[in-house]
N, C-alpha and C positions, 0 to 999 in steps of 0.2 A: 755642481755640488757633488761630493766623493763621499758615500756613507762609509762608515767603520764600525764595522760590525765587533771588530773583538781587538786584541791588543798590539797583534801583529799588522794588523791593517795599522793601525794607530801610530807603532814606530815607524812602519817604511813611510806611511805618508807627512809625517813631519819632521823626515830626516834633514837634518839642512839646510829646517826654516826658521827666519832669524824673524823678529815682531811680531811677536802669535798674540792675537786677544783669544780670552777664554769667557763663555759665558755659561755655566753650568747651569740644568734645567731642573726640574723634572717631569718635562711636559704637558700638555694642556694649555701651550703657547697661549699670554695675551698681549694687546699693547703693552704692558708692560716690558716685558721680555724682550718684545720687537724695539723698544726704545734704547735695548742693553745693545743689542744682537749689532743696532746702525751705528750706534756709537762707536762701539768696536771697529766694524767694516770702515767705520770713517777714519779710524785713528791709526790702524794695523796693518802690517802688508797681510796676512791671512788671520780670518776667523774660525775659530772650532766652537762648537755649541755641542755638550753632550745633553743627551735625556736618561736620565737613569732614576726611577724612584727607587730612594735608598732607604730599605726594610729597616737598617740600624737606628735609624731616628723618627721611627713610630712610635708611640707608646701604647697603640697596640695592634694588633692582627687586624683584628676589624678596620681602623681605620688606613690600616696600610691597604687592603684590599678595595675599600671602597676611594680613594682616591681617583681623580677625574684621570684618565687615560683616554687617551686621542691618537695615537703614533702617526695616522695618515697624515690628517688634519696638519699634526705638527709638521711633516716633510713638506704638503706643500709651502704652508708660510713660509719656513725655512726657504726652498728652491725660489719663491719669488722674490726673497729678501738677495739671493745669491750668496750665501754663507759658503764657505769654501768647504768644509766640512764637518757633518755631526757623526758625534763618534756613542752608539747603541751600543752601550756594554751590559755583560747580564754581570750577575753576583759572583761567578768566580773568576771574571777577566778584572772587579775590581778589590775583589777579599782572597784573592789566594795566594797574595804575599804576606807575611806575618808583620805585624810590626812592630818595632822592639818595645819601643815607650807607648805604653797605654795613656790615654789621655783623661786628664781629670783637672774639672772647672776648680778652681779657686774658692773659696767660700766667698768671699767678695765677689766673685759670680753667678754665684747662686741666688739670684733675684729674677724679678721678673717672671718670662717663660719658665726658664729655668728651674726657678721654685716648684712651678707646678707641672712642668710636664718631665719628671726625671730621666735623663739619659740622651734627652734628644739633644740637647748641644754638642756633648759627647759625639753623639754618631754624627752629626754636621761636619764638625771638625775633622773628624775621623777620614770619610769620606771626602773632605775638599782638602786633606792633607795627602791624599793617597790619588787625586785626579789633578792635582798640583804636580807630587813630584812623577809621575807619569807623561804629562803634555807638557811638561814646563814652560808653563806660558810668560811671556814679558807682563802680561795685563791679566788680571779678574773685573770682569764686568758683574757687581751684585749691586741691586735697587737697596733705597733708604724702607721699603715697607716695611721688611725684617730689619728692623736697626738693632737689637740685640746679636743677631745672628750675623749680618755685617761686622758687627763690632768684636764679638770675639774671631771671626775669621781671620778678621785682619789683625788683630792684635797676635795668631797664633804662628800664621804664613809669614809677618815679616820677620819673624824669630827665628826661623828654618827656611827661608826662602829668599829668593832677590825680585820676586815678583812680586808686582806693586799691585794692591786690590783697589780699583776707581770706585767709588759710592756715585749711583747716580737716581736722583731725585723720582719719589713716588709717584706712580701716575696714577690720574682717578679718573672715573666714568662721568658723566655730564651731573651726576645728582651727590658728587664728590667721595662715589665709595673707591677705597686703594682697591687696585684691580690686584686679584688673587686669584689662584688655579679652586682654591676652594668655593669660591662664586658661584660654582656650577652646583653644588651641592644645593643653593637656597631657590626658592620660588619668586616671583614678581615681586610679592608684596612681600619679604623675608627683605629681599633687595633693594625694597623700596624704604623700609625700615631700618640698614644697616648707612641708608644717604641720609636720613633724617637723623640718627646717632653721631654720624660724621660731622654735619653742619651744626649740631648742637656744640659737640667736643672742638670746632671751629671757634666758633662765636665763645664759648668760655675761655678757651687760652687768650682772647683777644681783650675780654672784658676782665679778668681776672685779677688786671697788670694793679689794678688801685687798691685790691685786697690786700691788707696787712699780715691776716690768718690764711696761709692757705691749704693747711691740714685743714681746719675747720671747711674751705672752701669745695673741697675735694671730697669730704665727707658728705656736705648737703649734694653736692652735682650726683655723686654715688647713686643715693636716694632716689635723687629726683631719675635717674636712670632708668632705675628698676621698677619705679611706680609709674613714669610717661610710658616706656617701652617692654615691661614684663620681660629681663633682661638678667641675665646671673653674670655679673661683673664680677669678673678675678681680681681683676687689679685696676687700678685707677690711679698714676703716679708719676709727679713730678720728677725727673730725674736730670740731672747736668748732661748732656752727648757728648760731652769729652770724654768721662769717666764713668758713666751713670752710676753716677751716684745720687743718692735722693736731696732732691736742694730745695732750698725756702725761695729763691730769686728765680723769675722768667727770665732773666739773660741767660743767653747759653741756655736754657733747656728746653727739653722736649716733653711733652703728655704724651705720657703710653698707657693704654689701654688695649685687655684683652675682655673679650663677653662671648656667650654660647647666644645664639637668636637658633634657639628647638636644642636640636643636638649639635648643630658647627659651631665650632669655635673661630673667633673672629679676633683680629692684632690690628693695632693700628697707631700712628706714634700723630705728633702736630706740631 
């Protein structure tokens, strides 16, 4: 495994290589990641995995600082996965090109996260538009957890790019919560509480299907949320995964759901 520390390491070592997977972190490796990381190795003649938590899509200082950082932890997983290389850029190996088109969501994108956390898509894009045209990878390996943020990635890179972004399916820990770097943030019982919210929002997408109303349907679950679990639910909403767009029909869609359990905020689709 070859670290790359900055950008010159970066160009010489993927001079010349043809089926690059890419799987962008921002470490605190979990199975999740590790499921991107093999799929890659399995599909790719090399793998690059960078770590960079990227300051432009915080919404604020605080939580940019207190995010889980690990760096060791994450090289060994990495070396015992055998990633060909991860590439440790700081802020001005990946901000000290200008870019010419500022980017800016859609209003029709402006749902969901979006709505509430302003800028951060922005800076997603921003950043995996600028770690794109740098490793120009054949492949992006990004998980279904973040499906808003899959969604615009992809919608933005096949627009400027010939790199194909792969979605690959969310993983969950044995009590069915999506594994997140933010996890480390909660306590046993925080954790224990965000499997019991998951199996609930389970079991309603499955039972829902014979409801005629399902604004009304969505409305009572809401409730019933924040009075079982003492929960500040942002959103709570049916939307189609082609488009999300907000739909009355469970074909074709997905429930997303974001909620704070204390101060972490918690995503999760179904």
């Amino acid at each position: 495994m070859k670290i790359l520390l900055d950008n010159i390491d970066l160009n010489e070592a993927l001079l010349s290589i043809s089926n690059i997977g890419f799987v962008p972190t921002m470490g605190s490796l979990h199975k999740g990641h590790i499921s991107l990381i093999k799929r890659s190795l399995k599909e790719c003649n090399k793998t690059i995995v960078s770590i960079f938590i990227n300051p432009t899509q915080f919404n604020s200082k605080k939580d940019y600082k207190k995010y889980p950082r690990n760096f060791k932890k994450d090289l060994s997983i990495l070396r015992k996965l055998k990633v060909n290389y991860v590439y440790l850029p700081n802020n001005e190996d990946i901000y000290k090109t200008k870019i010419k088109k500022k980017i800016n969501l859609a209003k029709k994108d402006k749902i969901l996260c979006a709505k509430y956390r302003i800028g951060h898509f922005e800076g997603v894009i921003d950043v995996m538009n600028r770690l794109t045209k740098m490793i120009t990878p054949n492949k992006i390996y990004m998980g279904e957890k973040d499906f808003q943020q899959l969604y615009l990635v992809k919608k933005y890179i096949k627009k400027s790019y010939k790199t194909k972004i792969i979605s690959c399916k969310t993983v969950r820990d044995k009590n069915k919560v999506a594994l997140s770097s933010r996890n480390l943030l909660l306590n046993k019982s925080e954790l224990n509480k965000a499997g019991k919210i998951a199996k609930t929002l389970i079991l309603f997408k499955k039972t829902v299907i014979s409801k005629n109303n399902l604004k009304k349907s969505l409305s009572s679950k809401r409730k019933e949320l924040y009075k079982k679990f003492n929960i500040k639910v942002e959103y709570l909403e049916f939307r189609n995964k082609n488009n999300l767009k907000i739909t009355s029909k469970i074909k074709n869609s997905k429930l997303f759901i974001a909620y704070y359990i204390n101060k972490v905020r918690l995503i999760d689709n179904f």
